[in-house]
ROVO-497945 format. One record per atom (N, C-alpha, C): residue number from 0; residue in one letter; atom name; x, z, y. Coordinates in nm, 4 decimals, decimal comma. Atoms other than C-alpha are relative to their C-alpha. Layout:
! ROVO-497945
+-----+----+----+----------+----------+----------+
!   i ! aa ! at !     east !       up !    north !
+-----+----+----+----------+----------+----------+
! NUM !  A ! CA !        X !        Z !        Y !
...
+-----+----+----+----------+----------+----------+
! end
This chain:
! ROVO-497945
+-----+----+----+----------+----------+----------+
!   i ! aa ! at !     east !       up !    north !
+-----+----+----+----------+----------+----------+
!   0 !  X !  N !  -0,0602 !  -0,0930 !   0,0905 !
!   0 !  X ! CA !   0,6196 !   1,1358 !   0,2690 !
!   0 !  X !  C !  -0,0985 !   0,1041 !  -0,0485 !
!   1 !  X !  N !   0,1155 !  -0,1177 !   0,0341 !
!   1 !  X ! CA !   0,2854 !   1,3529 !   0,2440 !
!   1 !  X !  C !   0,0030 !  -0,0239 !  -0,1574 !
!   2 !  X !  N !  -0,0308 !  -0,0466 !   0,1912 !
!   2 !  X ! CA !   0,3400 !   1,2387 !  -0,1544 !
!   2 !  X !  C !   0,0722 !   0,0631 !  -0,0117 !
!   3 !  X !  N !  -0,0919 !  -0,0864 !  -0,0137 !
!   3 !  X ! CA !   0,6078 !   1,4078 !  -0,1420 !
!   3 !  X !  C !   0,0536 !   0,1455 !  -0,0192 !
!   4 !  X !  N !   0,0369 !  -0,1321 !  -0,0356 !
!   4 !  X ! CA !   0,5524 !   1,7051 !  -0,0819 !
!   4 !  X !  C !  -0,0074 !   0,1330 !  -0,0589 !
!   5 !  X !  N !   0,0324 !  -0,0891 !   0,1425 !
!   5 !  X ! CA !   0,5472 !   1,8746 !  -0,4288 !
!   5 !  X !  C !   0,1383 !  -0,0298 !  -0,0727 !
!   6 !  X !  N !  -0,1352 !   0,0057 !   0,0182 !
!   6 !  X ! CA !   0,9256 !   1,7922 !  -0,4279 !
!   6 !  X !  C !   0,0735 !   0,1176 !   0,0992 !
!   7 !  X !  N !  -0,1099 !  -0,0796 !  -0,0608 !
!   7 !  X ! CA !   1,1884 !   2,0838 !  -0,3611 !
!   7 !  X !  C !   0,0607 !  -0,0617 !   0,1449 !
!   8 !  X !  N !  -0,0832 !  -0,0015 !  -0,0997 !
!   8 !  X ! CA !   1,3152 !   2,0673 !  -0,0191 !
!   8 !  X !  C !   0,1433 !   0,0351 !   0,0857 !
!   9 !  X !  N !  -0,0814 !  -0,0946 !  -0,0215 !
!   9 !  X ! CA !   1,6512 !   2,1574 !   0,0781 !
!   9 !  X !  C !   0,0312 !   0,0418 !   0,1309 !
!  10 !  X !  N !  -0,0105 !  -0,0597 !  -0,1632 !
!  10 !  X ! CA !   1,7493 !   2,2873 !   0,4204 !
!  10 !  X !  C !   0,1602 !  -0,0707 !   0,0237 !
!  11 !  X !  N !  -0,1071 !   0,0795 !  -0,0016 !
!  11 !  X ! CA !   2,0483 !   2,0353 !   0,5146 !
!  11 !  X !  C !   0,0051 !  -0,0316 !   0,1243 !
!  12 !  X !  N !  -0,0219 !   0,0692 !  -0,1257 !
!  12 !  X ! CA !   2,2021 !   1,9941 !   0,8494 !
!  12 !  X !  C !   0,1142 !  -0,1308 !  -0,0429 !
!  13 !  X !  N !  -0,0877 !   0,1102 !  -0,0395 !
!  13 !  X ! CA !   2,3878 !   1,6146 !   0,8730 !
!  13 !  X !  C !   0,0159 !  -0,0721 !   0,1295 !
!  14 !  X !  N !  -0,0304 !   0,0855 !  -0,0801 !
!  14 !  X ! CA !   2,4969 !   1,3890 !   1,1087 !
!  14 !  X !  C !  -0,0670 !  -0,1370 !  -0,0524 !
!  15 !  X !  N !   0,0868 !   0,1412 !   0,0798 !
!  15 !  X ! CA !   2,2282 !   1,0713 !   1,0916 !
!  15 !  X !  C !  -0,0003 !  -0,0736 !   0,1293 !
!  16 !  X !  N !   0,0036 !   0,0904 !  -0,0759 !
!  16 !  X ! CA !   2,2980 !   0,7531 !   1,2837 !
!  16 !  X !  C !  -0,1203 !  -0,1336 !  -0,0305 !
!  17 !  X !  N !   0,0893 !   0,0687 !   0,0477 !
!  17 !  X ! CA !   1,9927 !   0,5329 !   1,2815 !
!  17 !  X !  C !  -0,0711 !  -0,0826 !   0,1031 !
!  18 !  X !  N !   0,0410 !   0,0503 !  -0,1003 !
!  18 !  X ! CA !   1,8150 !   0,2569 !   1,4681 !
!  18 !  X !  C !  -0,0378 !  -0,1231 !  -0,0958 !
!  19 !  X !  N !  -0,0134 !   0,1345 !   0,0475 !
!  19 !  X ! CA !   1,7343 !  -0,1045 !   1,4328 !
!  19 !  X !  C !   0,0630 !  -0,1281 !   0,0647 !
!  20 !  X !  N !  -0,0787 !   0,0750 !  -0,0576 !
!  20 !  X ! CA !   1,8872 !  -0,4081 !   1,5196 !
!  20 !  X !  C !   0,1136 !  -0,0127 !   0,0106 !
!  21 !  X !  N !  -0,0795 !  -0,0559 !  -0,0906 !
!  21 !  X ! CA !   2,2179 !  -0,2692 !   1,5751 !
!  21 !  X !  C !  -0,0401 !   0,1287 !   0,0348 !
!  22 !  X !  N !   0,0313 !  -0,1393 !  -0,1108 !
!  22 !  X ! CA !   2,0975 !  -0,0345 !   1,7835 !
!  22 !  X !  C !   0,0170 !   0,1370 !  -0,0602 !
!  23 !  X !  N !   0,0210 !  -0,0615 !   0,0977 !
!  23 !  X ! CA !   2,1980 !   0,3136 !   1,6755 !
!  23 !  X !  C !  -0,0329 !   0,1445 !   0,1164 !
!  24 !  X !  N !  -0,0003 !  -0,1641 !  -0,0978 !
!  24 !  X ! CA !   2,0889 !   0,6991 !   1,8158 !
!  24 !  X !  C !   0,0428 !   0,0894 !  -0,1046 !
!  25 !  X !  N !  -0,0649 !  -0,1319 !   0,0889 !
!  25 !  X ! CA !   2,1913 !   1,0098 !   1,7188 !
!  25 !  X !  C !  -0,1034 !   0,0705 !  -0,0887 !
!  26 !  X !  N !   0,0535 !  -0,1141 !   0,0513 !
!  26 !  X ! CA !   2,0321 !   1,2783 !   1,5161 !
!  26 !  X !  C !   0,0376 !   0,0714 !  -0,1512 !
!  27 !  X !  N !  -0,0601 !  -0,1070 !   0,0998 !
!  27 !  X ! CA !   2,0375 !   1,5271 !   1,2453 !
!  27 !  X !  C !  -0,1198 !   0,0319 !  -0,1063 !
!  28 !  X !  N !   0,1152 !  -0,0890 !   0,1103 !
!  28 !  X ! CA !   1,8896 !   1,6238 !   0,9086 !
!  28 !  X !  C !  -0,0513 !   0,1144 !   0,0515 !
!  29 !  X !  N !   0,0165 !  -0,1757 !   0,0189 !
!  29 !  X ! CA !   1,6944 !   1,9706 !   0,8953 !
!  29 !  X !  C !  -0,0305 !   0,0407 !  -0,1227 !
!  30 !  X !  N !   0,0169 !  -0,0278 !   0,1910 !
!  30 !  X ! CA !   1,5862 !   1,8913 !   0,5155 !
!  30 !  X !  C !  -0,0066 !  -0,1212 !  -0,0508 !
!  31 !  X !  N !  -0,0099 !   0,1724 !   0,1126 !
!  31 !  X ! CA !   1,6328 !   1,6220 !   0,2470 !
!  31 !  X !  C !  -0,0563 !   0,0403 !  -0,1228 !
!  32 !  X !  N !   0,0508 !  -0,0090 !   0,1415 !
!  32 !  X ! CA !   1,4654 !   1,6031 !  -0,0896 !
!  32 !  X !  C !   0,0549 !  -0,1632 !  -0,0561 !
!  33 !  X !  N !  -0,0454 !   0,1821 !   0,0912 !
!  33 !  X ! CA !   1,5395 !   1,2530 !  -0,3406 !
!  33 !  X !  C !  -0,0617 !  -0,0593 !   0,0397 !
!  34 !  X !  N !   0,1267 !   0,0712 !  -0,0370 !
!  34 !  X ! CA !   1,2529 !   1,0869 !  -0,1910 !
!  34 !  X !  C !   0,0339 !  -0,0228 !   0,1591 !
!  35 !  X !  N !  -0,0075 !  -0,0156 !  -0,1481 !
!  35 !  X ! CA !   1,3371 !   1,1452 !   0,1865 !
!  35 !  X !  C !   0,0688 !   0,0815 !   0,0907 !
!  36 !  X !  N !  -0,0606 !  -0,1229 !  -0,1180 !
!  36 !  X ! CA !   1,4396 !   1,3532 !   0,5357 !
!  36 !  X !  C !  -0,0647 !   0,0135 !   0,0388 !
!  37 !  X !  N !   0,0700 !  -0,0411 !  -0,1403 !
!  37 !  X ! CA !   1,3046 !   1,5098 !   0,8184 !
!  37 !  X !  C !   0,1765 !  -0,0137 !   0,1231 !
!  38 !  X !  N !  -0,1555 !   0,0628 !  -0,0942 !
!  38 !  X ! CA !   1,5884 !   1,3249 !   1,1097 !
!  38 !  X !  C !  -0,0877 !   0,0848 !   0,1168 !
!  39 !  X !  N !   0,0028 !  -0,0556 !  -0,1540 !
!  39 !  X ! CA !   1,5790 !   1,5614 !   1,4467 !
!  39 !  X !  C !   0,0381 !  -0,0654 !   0,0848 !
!  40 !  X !  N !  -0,0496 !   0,1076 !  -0,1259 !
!  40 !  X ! CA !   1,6173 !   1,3655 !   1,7575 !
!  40 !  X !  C !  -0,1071 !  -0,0076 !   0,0949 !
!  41 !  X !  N !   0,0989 !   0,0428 !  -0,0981 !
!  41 !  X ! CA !   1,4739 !   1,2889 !   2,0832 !
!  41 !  X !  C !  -0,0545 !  -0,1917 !  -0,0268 !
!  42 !  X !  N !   0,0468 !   0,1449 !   0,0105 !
!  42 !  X ! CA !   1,4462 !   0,9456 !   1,9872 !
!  42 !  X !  C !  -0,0884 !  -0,0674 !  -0,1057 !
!  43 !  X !  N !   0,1482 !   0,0000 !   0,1257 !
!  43 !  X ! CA !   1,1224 !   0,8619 !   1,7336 !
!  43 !  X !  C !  -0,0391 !  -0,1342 !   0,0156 !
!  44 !  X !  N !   0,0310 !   0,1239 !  -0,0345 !
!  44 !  X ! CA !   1,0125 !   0,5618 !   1,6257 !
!  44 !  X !  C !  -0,1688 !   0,0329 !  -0,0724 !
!  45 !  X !  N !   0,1026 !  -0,0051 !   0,0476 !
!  45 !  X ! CA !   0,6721 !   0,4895 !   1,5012 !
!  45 !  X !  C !  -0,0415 !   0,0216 !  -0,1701 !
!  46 !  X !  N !   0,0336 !   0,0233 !   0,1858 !
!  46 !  X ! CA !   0,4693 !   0,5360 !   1,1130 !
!  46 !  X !  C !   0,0555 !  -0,1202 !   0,0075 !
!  47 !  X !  N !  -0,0036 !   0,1083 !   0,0535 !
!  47 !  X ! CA !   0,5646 !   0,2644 !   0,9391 !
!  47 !  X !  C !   0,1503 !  -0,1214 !   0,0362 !
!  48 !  X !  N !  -0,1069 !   0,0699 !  -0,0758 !
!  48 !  X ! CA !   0,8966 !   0,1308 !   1,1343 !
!  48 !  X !  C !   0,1122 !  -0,0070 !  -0,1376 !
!  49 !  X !  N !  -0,1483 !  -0,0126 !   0,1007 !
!  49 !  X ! CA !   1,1976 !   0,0414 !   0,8757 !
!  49 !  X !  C !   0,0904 !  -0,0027 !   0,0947 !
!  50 !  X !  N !  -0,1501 !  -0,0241 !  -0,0527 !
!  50 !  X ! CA !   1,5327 !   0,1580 !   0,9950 !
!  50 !  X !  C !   0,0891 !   0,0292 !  -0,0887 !
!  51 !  X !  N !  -0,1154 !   0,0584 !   0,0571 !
!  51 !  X ! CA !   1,8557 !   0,1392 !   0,8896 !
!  51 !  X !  C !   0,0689 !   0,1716 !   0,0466 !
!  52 !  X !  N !  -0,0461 !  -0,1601 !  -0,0672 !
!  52 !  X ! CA !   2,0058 !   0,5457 !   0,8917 !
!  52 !  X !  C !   0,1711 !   0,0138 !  -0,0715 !
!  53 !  X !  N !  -0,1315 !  -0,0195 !   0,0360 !
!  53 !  X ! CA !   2,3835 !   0,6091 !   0,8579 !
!  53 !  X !  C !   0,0268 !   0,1628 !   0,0240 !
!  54 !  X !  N !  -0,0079 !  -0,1798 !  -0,0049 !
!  54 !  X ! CA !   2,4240 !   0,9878 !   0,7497 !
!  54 !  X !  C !   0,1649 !   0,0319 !  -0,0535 !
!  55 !  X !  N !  -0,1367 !  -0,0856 !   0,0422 !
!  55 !  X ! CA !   2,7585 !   1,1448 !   0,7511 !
!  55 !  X !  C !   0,0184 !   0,1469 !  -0,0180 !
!  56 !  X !  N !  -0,0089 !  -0,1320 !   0,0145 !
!  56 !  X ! CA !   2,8314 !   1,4473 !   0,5492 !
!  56 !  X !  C !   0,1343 !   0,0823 !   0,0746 !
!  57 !  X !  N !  -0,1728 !  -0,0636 !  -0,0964 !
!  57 !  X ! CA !   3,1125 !   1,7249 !   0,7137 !
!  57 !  X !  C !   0,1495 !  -0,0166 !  -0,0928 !
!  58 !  X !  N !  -0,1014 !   0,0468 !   0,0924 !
!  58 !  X ! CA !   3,3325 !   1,5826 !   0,4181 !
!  58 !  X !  C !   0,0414 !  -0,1204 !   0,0751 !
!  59 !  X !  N !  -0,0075 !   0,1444 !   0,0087 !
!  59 !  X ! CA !   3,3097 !   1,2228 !   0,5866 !
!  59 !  X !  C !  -0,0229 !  -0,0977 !  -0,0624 !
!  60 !  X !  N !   0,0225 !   0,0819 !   0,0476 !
!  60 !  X ! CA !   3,1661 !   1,0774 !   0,3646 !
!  60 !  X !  C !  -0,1619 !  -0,1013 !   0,0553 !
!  61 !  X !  N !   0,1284 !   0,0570 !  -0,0757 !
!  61 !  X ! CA !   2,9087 !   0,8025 !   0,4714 !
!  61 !  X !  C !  -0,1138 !  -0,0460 !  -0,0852 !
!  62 !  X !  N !   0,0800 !   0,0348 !   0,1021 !
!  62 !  X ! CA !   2,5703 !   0,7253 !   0,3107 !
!  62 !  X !  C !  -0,1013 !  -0,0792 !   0,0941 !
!  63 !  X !  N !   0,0921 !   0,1328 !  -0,1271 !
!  63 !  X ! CA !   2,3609 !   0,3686 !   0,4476 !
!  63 !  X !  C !  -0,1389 !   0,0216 !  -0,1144 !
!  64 !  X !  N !   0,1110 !  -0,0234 !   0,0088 !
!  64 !  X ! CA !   1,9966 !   0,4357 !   0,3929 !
!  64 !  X !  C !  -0,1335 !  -0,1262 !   0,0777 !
!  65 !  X !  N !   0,0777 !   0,0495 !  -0,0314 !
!  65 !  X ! CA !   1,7046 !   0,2103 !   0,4242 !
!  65 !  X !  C !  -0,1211 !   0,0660 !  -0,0052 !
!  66 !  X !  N !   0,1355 !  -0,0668 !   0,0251 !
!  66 !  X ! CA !   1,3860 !   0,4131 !   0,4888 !
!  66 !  X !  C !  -0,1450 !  -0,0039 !   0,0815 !
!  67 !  X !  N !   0,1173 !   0,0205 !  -0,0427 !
!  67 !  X ! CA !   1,0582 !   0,3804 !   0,6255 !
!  67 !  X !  C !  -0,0892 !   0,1641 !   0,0998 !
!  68 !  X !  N !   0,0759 !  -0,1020 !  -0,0611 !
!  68 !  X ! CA !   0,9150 !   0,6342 !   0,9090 !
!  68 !  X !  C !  -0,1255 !   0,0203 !  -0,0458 !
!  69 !  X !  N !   0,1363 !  -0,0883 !   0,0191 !
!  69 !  X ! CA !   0,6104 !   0,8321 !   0,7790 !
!  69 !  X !  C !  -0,1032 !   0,0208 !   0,0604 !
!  70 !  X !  N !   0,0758 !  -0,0488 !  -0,0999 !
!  70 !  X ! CA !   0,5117 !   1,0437 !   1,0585 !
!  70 !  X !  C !   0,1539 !  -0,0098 !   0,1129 !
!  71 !  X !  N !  -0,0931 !  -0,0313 !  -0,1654 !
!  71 !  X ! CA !   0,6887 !   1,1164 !   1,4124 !
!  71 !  X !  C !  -0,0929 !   0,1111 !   0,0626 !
!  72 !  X !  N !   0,0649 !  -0,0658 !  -0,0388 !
!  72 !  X ! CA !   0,6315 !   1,3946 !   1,6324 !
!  72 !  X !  C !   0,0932 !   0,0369 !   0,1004 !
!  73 !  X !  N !  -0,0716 !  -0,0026 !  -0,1143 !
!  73 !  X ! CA !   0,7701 !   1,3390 !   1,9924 !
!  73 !  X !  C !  -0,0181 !   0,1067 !   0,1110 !
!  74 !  X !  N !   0,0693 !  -0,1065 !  -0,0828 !
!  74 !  X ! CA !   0,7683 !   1,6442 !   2,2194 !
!  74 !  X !  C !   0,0553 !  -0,0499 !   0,1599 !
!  75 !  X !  N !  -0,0074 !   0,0165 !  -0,1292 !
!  75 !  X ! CA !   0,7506 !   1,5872 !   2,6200 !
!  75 !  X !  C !   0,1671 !   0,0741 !   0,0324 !
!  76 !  X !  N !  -0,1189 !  -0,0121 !  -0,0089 !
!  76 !  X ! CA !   1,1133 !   1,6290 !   2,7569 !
!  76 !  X !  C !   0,0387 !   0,1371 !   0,0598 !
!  77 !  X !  N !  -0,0150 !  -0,1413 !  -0,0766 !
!  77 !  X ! CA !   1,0794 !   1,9626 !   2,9453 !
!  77 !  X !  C !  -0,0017 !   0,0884 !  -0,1118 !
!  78 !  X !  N !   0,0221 !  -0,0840 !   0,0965 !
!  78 !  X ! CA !   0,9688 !   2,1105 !   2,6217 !
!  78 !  X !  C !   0,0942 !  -0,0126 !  -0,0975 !
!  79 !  X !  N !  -0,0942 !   0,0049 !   0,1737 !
!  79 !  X ! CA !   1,2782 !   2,0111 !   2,3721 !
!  79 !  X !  C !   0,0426 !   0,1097 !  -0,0232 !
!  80 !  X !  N !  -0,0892 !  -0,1624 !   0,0211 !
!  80 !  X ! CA !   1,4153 !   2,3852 !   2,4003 !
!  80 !  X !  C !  -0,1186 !   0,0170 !  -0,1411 !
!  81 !  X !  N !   0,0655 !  -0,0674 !   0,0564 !
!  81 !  X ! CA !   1,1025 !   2,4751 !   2,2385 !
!  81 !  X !  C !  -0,1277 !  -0,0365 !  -0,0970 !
!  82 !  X !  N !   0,0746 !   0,1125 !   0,1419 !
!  82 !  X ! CA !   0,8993 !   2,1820 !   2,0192 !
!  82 !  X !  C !   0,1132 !  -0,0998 !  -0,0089 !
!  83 !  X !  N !  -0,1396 !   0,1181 !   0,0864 !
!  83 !  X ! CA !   1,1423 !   1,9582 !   1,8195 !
!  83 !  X !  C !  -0,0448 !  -0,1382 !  -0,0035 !
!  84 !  X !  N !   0,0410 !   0,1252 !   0,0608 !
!  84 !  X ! CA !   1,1016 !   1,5987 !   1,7817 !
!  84 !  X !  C !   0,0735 !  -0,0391 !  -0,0714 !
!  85 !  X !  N !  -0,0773 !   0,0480 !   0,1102 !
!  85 !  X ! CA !   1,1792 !   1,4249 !   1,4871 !
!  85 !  X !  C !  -0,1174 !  -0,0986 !  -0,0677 !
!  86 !  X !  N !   0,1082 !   0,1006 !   0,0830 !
!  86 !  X ! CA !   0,9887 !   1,2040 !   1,2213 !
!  86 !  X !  C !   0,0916 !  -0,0128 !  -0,1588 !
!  87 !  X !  N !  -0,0117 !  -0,0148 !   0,1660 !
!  87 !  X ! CA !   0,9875 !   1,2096 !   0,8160 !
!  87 !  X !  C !   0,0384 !  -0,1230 !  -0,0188 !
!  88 !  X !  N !  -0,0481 !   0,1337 !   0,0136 !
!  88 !  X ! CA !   1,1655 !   0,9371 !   0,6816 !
!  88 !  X !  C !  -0,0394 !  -0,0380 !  -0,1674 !
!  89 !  X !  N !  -0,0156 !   0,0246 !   0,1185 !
!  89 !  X ! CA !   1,1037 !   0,7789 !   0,3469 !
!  89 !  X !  C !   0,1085 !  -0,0774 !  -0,0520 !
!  90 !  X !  N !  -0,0899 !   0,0753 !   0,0536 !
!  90 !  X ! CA !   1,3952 !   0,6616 !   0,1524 !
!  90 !  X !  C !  -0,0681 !  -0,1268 !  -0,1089 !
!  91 !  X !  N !   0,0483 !   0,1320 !   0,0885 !
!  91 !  X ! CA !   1,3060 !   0,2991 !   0,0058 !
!  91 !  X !  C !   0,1302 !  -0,0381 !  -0,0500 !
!  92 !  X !  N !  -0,1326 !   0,0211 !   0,0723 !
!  92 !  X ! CA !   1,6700 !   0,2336 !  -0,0960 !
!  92 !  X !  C !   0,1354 !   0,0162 !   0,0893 !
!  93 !  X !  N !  -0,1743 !  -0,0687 !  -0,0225 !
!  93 !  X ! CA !   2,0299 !   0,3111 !  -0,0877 !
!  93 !  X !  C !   0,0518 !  -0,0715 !   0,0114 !
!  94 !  X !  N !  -0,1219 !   0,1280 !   0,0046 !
!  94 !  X ! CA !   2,2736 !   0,0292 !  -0,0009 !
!  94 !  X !  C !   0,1519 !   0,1036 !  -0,0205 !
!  95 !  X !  N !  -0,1765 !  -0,0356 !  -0,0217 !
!  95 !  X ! CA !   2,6190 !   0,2969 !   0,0002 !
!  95 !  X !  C !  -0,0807 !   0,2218 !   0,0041 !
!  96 !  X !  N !  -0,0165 !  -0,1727 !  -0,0212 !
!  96 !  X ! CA !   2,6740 !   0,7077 !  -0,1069 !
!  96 !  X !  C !  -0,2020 !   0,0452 !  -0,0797 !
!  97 !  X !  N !   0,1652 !  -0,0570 !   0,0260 !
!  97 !  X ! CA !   2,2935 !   0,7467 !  -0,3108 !
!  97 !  X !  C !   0,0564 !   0,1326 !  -0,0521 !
!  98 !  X !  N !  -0,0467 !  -0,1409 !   0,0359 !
!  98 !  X ! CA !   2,4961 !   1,0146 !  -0,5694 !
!  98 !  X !  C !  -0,0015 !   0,1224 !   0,1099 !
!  99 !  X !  N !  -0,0557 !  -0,0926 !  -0,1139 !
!  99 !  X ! CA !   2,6831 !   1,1971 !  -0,2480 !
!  99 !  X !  C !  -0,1582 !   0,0283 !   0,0721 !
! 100 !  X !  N !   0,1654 !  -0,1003 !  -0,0697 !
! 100 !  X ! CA !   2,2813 !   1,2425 !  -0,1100 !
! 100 !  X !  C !  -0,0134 !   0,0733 !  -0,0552 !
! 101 !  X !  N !   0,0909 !  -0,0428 !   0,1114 !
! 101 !  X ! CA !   2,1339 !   1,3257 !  -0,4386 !
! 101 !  X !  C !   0,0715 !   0,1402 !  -0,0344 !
! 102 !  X !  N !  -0,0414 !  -0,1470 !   0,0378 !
! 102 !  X ! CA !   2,4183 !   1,5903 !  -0,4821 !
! 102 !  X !  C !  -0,0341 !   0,1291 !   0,0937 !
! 103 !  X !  N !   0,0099 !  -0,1049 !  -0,1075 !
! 103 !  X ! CA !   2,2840 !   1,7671 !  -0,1486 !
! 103 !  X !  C !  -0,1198 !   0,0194 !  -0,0005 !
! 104 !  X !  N !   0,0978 !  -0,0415 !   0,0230 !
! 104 !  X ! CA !   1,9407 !   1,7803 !  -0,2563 !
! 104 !  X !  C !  -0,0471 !   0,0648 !  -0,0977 !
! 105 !  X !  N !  -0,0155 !  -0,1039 !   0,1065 !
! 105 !  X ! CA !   2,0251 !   1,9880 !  -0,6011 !
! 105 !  X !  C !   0,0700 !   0,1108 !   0,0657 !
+-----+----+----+----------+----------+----------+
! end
């Protein structure tokens, strides 16, 4: 997402279910732009990983996201009070809800 970067950011807490396989963990926006997120979570996958992210706004509405990890930045488990982990996501496409994003990043 370092292209990116010269895109408005907004400050957006959601609910983001994401994983692969199946497999899903928890976490949470802290900002979205049209291009991407930053997902909070103890659980990080690597640059370059495609996952599959299911973000629900506090309306309920659901939005399925295909995006590509960036960066990651996993902090040791004693320390989550006080370094965050998370990882930049790039949005490569929208299967469900692209509008309902796009309206939370204006």
């Amino acid at each position: 997402m370092s292209n990116a970067r010269n895109e408005e950011r907004k400050k957006r807490r959601l609910t983001v279910r994401f994983g692969l396989n199946g497999e899903k963990h928890l976490g949470y926006t802290c900002d979205v732009s049209s291009q991407g997120l930053y997902v909070e979570s103890r659980i990080v996958y690597k640059p370059g990983t495609v996952l599959n992210l299911e973000i629900t706004t506090s309306g309920g509405e659901t939005i399925l996201v295909e995006g590509k990890v960036c960066w990651a930045k996993k902090s040791p488990p004693n320390l989550n009070r006080v370094m965050k982990s998370g990882m930049g996501v790039y949005v490569q496409q929208f299967l469900k809800g692209e509008d309902v994003f796009r309206s939370f990043c204006h």
